[in-house]
N, C-alpha and C positions, 0 to 999 in steps of 0.2 A: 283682743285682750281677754276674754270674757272664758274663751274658748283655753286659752293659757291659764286660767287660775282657775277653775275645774279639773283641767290637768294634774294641776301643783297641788291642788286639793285631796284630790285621789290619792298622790304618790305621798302625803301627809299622812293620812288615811293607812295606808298601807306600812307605810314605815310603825307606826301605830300597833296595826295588827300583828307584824313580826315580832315587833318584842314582847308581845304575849304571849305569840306561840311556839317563842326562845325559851320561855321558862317553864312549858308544859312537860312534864314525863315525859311524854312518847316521844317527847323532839329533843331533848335531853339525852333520852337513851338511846337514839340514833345519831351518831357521828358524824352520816355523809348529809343526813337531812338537815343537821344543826349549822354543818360547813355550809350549804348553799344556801340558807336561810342566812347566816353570817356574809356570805358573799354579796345578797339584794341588799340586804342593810347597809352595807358599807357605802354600795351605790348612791344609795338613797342621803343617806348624811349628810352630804355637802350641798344635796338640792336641797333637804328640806332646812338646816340651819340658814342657807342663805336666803331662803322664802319667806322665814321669819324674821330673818333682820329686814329684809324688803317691808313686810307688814308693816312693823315696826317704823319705820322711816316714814312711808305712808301715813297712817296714822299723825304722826307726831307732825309734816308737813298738813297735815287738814286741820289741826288744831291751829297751828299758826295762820295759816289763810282766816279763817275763823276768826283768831284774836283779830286780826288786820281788818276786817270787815267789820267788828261790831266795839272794837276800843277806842275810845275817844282819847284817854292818856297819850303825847305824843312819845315821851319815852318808852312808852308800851309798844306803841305803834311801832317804834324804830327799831325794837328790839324782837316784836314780828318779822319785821322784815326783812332783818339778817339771819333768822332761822333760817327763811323761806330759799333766801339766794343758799345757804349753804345746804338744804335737803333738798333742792330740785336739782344738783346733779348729782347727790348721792342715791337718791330714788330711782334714779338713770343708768346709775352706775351699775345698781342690784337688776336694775331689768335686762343689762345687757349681760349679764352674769347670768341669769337665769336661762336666756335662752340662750346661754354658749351650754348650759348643765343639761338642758331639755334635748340634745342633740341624740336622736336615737346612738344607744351606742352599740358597740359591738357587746353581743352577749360574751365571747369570750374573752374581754380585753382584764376580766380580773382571774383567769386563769395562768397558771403556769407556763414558761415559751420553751419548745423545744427547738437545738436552735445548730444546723448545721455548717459546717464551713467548709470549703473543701481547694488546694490549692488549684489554681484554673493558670493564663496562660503565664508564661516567664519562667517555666522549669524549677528549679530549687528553689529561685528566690520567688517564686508564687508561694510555694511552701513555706519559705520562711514566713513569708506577710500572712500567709493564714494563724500561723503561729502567734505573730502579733495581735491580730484581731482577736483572738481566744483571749490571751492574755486581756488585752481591751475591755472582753466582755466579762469574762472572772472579777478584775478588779471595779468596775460597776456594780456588777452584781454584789461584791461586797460590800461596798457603800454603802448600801440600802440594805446589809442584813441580811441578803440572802444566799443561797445556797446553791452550789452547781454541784450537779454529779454525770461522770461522764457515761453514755453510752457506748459510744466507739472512740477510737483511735490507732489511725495508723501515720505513725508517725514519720518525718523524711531523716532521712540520711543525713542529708546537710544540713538539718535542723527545721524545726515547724511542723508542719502534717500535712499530708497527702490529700486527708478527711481529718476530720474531729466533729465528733455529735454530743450533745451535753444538754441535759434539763436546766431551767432554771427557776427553781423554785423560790417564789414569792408574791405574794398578793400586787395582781398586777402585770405582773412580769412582760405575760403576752402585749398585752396593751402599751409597753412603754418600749419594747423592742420590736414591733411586729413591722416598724419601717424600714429595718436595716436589709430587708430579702432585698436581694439584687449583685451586680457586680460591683465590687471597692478594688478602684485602680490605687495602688502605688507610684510614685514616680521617686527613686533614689541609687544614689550608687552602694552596688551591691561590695558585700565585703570582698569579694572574691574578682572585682572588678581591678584590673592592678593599671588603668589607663584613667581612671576618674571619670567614666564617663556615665551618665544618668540613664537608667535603664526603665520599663518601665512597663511591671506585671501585674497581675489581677489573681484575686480572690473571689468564690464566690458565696455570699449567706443565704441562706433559706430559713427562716422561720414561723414556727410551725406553734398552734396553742394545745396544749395538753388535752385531750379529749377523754371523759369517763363514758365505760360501756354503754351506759343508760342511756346515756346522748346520740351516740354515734355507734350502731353494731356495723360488724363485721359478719358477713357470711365466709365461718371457719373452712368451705367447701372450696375458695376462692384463695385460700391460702398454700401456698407449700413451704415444708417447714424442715430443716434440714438441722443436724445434730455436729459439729465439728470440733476439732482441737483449736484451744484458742492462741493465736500465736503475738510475738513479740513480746515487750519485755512486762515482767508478772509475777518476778520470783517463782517459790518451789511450785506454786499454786498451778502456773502456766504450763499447759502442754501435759498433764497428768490425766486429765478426764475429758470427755466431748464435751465440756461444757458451753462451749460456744454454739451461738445460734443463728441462723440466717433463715431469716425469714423475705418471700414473696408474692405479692399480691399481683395473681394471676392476670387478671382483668386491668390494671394501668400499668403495671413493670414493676412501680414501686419495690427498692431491696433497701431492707436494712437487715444488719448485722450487729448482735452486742455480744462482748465475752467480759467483761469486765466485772462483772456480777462476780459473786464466789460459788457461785452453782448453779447447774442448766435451768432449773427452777423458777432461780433470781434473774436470770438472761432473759428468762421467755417472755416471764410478766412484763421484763422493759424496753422487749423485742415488740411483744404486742401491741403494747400502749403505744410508742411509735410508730408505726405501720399505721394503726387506729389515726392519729393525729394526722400522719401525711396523706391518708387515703382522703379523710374531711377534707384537708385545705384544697387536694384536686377535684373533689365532690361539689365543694363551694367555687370553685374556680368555674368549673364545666356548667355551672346553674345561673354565675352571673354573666357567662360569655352568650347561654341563650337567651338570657331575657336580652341583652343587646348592653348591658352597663361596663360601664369601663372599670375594669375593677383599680380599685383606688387611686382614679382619675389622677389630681394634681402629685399625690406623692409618688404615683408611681405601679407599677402593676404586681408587684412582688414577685415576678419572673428574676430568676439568679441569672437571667442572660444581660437584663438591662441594666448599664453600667447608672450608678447611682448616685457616687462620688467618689472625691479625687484626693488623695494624701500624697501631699507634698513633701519631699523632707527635705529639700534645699533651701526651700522657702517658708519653711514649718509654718504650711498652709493645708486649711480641710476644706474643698469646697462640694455642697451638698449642689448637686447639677438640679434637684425636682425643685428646688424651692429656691435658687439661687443665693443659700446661705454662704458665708467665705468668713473664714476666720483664721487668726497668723498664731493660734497654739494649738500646733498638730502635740507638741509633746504634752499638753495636759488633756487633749482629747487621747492618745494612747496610752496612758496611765489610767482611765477609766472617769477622767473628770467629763463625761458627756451629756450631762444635765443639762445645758443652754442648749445643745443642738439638738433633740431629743425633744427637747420642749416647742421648740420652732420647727418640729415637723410634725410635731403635734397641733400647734396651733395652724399651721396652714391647712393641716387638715379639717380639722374646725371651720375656718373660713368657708374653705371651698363648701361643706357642709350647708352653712347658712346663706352662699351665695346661690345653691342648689345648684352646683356643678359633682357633687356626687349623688 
């Protein structure tokens, strides 16, 4: 315990020192230092207000133990006593709270997710279901305020995309999407289906946390970097200048492609930062595979080959295969209501955490 609240001390401490040195000039007049200084803080908030309601509880249960040891009034006593039963499981309540808050976290789970889809097997209607999950994730991401802006897209014929790559910008984002990397089977009859029979294709997502330069370089020697016309639909803008860009990171294969910028300029910078993102997440991949760790044990390894879950639509049934979650509203989880399931592959991750299986 002892060792826990020297910890929570420190991170008091520290929350402390940031809003000092939130309101100095030189941090003021730095943007990226004020964001990432804004970004600990944020972390820190929810530890340390619930530290102090913990204190607080504390406290207020000693005084009652106290009154009950030294009052001789029996209505005093009595009225000890039910403080006592009702702060010793809220005392309980704060310490199991704490140490769900104290769980090392990912550094970048309050960064940005960049977050790709691509349709995998079942021919057009893979595409079309990639198409849905976009959607999926746009209206999510709305909910909460935030903002997608696309990368790529190429889109199908028979409607959905072939690929679709897209930021999503919001405090967190990474962190509340980063379990969806894997395969998402469908199982429905396709429109084009003229016998009713249940068919039943896969999508796959990879998600990736936005990475800045400072964090993670890139050796530009390692890159090749190519200049093209951007095609499909784009209005007059489309097909006028090489704006589009395809970039490849020599050393893992890694290709990404953006044209959707309005100039070669706007392409590169969010050619690069991608590339930069997906080169990290195999960087950190290839570092947890040596030390021997399973990377993200119970939910899952974040490989777009391992199927993840399963969408039903006859049965308007989602079931989450890493955590054995099942629930009968596939139509408000693909409207973008996936708050509950989101949150239970967050907490099983948590567990697993505290049981030390990660």
């Amino acid at each position: 315990m002892s060792v826990m609240i020297e910890r929570l001390e420190g991170m008091v401490n520290r929350y402390h020192e940031i809003n000092e040195m939130m309101m100095s000039p030189e941090i003021v007049s730095d943007p990226k230092m004020l964001q990432k200084l804004g970004r600990e803080q944020a972390d820190l908030t929810n530890v340390v207000e619930t530290y102090e309601e913990y204190k607080k509880c504390v406290q207020q249960l000693e005084e009652a133990k106290a009154l009950l040891k030294s009052e001789e009034d029996k209505e005093l006593r009595e009225m000890a006593k039910m403080e006592i039963e009702e702060l010793e499981p809220k005392t309980e309540e704060y310490l199991s709270k704490l140490e769900i808050l104290l769980i090392p976290k990912d550094p970048n789970d309050s960064h940005n997710a960049i977050v790709e889809i691509r349709g995998a097997a079942g021919g057009d209607e893979g595409n079309i279901f990639a198409g849905d999950l976009y959607r999926m994730y746009a209206k999510y991401a709305e909910s909460l305020g935030w903002r997608i802006e696309i990368i790529e897209m190429d889109e199908s014929e028979a409607g959905g995309f072939a690929l679709v790559s897209f930021m999503v910008h919001g405090d967190g984002a990474y962190g509340r999407l980063k379990f969806e990397s894997g395969s998402h089977r469908v199982q429905r009859v396709p429109k084009t289906e003229s016998q009713g029979r249940i068919h039943t294709s896969t999508a796959t997502v990879l998600v990736s946390p936005e990475i800045e330069a400072e964090d993670f370089d890139i050796d530009m020697n390692d890159l090749e970097i190519e200049t093209m016309r951007a095609s499909g639909a784009g209005g007059q803008h489309i097909n006028k200048t090489d704006s589009a860009l395809l970039i490849i990171h020599k050393p893992t294969g890694i290709v990404v492609k953006c044209q959707d910028g309005r100039s070669q300029h706007e392409n590169r910078a969010t050619a690069l930062m991608t590339i930069r993102s997906r080169v990290y997440e195999e960087h950190q991949r290839k570092l947890e595979e040596a030390a021997g760790a399973e990377r993200r044990s119970k939910i899952g390894t974040g490989d777009r080959s391992e199927k993840i879950r399963t969408y039903n639509y006859p049965q308007n049934r989602v079931t989450d295969h890493r955590i054995g979650y099942t629930v009968n509203q596939l139509d408000r989880i693909m409207e973008g209501r996936m708050q509950d399931l989101l949150d239970a592959l967050i907490s099983a991750d948590q567990q697993a955490k505290l049981a030390g299986e990660k």
